[in-house]
C-alpha positions in Angstrom: 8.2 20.3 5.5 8.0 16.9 6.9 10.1 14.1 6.6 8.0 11.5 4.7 9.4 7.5 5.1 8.4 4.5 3.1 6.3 2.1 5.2 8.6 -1.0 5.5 7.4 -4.6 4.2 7.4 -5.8 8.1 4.6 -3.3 8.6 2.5 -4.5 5.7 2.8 -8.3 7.0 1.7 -7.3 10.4 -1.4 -5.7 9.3 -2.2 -9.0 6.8 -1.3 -10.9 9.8 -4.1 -9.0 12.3 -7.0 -10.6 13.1 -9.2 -8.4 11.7 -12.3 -8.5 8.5 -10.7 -8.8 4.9 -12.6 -5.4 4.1 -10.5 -3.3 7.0 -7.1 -5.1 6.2 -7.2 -4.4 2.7 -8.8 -1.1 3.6 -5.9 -0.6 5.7 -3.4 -1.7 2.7 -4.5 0.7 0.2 -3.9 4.1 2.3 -0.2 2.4 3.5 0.6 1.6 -0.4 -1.1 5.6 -0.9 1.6 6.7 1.7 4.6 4.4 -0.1 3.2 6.2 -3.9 3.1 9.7 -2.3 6.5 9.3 -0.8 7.7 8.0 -4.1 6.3 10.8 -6.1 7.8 13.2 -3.6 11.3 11.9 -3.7 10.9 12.0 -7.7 9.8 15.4 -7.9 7.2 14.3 -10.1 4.3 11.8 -10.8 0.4 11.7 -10.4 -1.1 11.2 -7.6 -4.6 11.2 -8.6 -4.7 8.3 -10.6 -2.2 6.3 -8.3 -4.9 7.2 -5.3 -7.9 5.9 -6.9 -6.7 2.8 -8.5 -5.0 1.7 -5.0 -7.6 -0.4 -3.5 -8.4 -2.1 -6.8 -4.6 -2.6 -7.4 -4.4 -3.5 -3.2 -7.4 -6.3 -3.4 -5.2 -8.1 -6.4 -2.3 -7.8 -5.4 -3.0 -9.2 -1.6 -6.0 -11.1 -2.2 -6.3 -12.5 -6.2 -2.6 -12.8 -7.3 -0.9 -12.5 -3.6 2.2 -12.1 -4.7 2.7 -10.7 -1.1 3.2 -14.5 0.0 6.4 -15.3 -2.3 8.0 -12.6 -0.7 8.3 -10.2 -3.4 
């Protein structure tokens, strides 16, 4: 089996700070906050996955672009 690591918070500010469209950054957001919820669930032993996969790029576009809480360094 794999070793499976959480993708660090450096990582998601270097992909917010690419100069790329706002579709393809928070494209790119959602499957590295997929990664973060399957490593958490895998750590846990336990969890949902299908439900945490197909809210992420709803819960990605408010997070980084309505409420960006990503900018007071949570």
């Amino acid at each position: 089996m794999p070793l499976l690591n959480l993708i660090p918070k450096h990582e998601f500010d270097r992909v917010r700070a690419a100069n790329v469209g706002s579709d393809t950054t928070l494209s790119l957001l959602a499957d590295m906050c997929r990664l973060n919820a399957l490593v958490a669930v895998k750590r846990a032993g336990s969890g949902h996955l299908g439900s945490s996969f197909s809210a992420m790029d709803m819960v990605a576009f408010l997070l980084f672009e309505e409420l960006d809480t990503a900018s007071l360094g949570w």
